[in-house]
N, C-alpha and C positions, 0 to 999 in steps of 0.2 A: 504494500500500500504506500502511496507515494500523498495524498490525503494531505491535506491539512500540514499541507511541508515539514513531515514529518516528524512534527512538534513531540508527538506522544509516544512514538518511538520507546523503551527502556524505558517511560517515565514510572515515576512513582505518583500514580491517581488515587486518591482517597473520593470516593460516592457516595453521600451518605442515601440515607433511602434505598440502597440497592435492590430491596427484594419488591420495592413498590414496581407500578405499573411504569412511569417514566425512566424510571431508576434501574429496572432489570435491561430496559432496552437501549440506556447508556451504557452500561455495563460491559454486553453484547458487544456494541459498537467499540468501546477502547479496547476489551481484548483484541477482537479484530487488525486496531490499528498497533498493537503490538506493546501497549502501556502495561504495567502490574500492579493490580488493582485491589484494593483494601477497599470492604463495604463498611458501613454503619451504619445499623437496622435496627428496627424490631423485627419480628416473624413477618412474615408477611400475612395479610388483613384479610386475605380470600384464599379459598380452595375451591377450585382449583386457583395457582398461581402463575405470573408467568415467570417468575424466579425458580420455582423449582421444575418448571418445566423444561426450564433451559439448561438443567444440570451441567453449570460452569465451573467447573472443579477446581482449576487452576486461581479461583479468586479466593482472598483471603476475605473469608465471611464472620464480619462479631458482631453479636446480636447486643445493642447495645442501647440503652435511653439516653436521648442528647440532655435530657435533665438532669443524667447522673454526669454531673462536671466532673468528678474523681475521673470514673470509668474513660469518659471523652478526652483525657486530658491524655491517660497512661497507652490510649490506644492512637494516640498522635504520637507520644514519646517515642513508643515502641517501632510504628512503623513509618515514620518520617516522609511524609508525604509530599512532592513536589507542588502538586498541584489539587485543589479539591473543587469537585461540584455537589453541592451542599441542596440536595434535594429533599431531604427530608422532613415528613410535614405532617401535620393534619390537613389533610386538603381540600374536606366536604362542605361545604357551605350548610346544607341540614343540616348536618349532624353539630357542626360548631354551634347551633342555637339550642342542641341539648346538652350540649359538653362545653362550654365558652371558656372555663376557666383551664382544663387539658388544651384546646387551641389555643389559648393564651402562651400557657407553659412553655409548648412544645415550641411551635414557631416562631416566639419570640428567647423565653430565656434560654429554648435549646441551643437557640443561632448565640446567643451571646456565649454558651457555655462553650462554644466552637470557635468563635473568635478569639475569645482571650486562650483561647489552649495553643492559638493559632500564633498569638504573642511569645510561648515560650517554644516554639518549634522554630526552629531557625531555616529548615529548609525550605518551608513553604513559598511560593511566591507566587499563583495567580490561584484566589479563591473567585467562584461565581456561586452566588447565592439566588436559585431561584425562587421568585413570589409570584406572580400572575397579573393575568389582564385585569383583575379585579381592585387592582390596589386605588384608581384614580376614584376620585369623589365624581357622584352622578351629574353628568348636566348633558344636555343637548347639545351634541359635536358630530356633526355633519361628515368629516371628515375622519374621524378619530380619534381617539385620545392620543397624542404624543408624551416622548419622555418628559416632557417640560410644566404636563398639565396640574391642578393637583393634587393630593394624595387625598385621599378618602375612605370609606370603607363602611357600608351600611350594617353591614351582619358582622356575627364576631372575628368569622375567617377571614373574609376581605381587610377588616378595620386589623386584626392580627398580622396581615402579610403586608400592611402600610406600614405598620411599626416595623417590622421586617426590614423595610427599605431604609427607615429612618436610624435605625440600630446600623443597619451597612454602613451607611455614611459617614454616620459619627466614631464609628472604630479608625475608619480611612481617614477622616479628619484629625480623630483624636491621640490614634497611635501607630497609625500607617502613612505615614506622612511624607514628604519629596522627597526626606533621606531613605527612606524604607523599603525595601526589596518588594515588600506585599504589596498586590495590585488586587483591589476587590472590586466587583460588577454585581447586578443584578440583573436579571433578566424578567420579564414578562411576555407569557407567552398566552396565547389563546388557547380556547376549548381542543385537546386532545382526544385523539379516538385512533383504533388500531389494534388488532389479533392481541388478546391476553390481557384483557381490562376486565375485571369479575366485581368490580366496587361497584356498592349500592349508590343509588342516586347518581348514575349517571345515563346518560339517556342510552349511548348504542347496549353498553352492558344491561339494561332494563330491557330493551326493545327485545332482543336474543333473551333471554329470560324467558319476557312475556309468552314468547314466538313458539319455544319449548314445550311452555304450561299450555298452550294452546289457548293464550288469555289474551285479551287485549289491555297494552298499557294504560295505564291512566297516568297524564301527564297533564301539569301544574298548567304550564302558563304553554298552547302550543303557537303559538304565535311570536313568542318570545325568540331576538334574533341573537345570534354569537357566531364568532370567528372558527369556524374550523377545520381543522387540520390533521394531517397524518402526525403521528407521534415523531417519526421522525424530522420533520420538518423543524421544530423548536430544537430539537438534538442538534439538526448540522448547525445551527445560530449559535449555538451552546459553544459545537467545539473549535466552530469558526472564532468568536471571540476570546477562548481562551489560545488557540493559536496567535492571535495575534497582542493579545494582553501580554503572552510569556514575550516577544520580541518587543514590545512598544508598550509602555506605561500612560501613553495618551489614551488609550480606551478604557480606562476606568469610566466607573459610574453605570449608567442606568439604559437597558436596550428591550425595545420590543422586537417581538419573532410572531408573526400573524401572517396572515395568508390574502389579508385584503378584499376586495370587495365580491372576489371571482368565490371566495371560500365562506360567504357568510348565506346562511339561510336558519329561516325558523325550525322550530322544533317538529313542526309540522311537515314542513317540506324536508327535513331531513329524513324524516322517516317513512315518505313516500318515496325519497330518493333509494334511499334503502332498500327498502321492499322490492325494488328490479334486479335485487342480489340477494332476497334473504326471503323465502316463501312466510304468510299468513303474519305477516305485522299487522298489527291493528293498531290505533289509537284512540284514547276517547278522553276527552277533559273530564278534569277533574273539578267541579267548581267550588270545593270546599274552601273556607279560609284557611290562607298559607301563609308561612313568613315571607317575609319581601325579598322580592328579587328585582334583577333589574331588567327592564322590557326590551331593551337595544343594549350591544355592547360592542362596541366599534372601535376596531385596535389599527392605530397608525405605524408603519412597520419602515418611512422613508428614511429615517437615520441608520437600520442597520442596511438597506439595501444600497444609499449611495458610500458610505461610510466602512461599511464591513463588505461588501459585496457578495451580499446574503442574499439569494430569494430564491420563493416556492420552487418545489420541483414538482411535484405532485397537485393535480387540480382537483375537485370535490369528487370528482366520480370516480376518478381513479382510486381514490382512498377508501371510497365506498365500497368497490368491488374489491379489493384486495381487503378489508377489513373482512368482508361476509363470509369470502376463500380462506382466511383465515379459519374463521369461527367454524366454518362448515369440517374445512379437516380434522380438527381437534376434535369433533363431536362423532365425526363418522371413524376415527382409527386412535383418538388422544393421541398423533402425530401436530407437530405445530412448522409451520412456513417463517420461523421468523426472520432464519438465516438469509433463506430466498428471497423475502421481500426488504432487507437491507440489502443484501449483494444487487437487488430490481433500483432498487432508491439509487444506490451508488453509481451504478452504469446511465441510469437517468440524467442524474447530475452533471456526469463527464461528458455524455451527450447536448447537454444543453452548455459546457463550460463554464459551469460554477464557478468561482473565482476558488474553493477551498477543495475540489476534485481535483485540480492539475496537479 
């Protein structure tokens, strides 16, 4: 692999989140590019998973809580990590209005319990700390939210992954400073979807559910629109900026990875779009009172595209149908496409001359 100038090479990559959904298929991908890779976990949250599915033996797996600072501190001592992508989370917007103070915990004092371990490790030098397209405060943007708009967070996970961003900055300001080797980022990324997603409350994992039980969904808002994207599309954003953060210290700070206007549809049209790759979806609203959400969420992605030389490989159908191909093989033999549909993404890329395939 010639990738991402072959930055990750021999690296030492620390993930945290590894056995999650984003997280197992970062993983994947820096084995691949040749990196040696330390996870920190909890278990993973579903069974089936796509961490254990993928039985990656060669990664060093500790199952570990980012709240236990001891734990987080001894497992950076130990394995000296070049570089870390800091994915681990509470990530459910539901679930955060029944859990508010573990979202709290996790995604905020876990990231802190990771920073400052990050202080007495001396190898370290580009962390990226993912938060989400959620983090911006709601208003009417036409256009989309850029990295400049500003922070907000209605529910406790959005309002926890704003502190998130404001925790990032303040370590970069306050102890990673223009003498300091540490280069921190954050990224925000749109609604994910792709082979090996089993978490509750998310719509293609419900939809396959439903489809199974022979039920039709009941969903909240189906009119409600979001950004969406193959999983790996925020991945190559990921390791495109940490490529270029390890050679250059001017890309600190704040970057969205979204798909733009070609990848946005309601919840509705998503899962008619579906249904031309996944037999008996149904939907049916739900009109019950719900906690709030936001109706439109419109992610602006022109700073990583002229800036990083980042964009979509994959357009909404395409991800559609290799999502269902996905779901379908696993259900018909428990065999899983993930390798194939990275090795698909990668030659896409190189095809269209991504600026981080050459």
């Amino acid at each position: 692999m010639t990738a991402f100038n072959n930055v990750y090479k021999d690296k030492r990559v620390l993930v945290t989140g590894h056995t999650g959904f984003k997280g197992s298929w970062l993983t994947l991908w820096l084995r691949k590019l040749g990196a040696h890779v330390t996870g920190l976990s909890l278990d993973p949250d579903t069974k089936p998973s796509h961490w254990d599915l993928l039985q990656l033996k060669d990664v060093v797996d500790c199952r570990v809580d980012l709240r236990d600072a001891v734990a987080v501190h001894q497992i950076m001592q130990k394995h000296q990590p070049e570089i870390i992508f800091h994915l681990a989370a509470q990530p459910l917007v539901r679930r955060s209005y029944n859990y508010p103070v573990d979202t709290f915990s996790t995604n905020v004092m876990g990231l802190i319990n990771l920073l400052q371990s990050v202080r007495d490790c001396s190898s370290v030098r580009v962390l990226i700390n993912a938060t989400t397209d959620k983090v911006y405060a709601e208003q009417q943007c036409e256009q989309g939210y850029s990295e400049t708009y500003p922070l907000g967070g209605h529910d406790p996970y959005s309002s926890s992954k704003a502190c998130a961003e404001l925790v990032t900055e303040c370590w970069q300001k306050s102890f990673f400073s223009s003498d300091s080797v540490v280069r921190l980022a954050t990224v925000r990324a749109g609604n994910v979807i792709g082979g090996g997603d089993w978490a509750e409350d998310r719509l293609v994992p419900d939809l396959v559910r439903a489809s199974i039980a022979g039920e039709a969904l009941m969903v909240r808002q189906p009119h409600a629109v979001r950004p969406w994207q193959h999983v790996l599309e925020p991945l190559s954003g990921y390791l495109r900026l940490g490529q270029l953060l390890w050679q250059d210290a001017s890309f600190k700070g704040a970057w969205n990875f979204g798909p733009g206007r070609a990848g946005e549809a309601s919840v509705q049209q998503l899962s008619k779009s579906l249904a031309m790759h996944w037999e008996n979806i149904k939907i049916e609203h739900d009109s019950r009172l719900h906690p709030h959400e936001a109706s439109i969420l419109r992610l602006n992605a022109d700073a990583a595209h002229k800036q990083l030389g980042w964009y979509p490989v994959w357009g909404i159908d395409e991800t559609l149908e290799r999502t269902a191909r996905w779901y379908k093989k696993f259900y018909e033999n428990q065999s899983i496409l993930s390798q194939q549909d990275l090795d698909a993404y990668i030659k896409a890329a190189k095809t269209l001359k991504m600026a981080w395939a050459e």
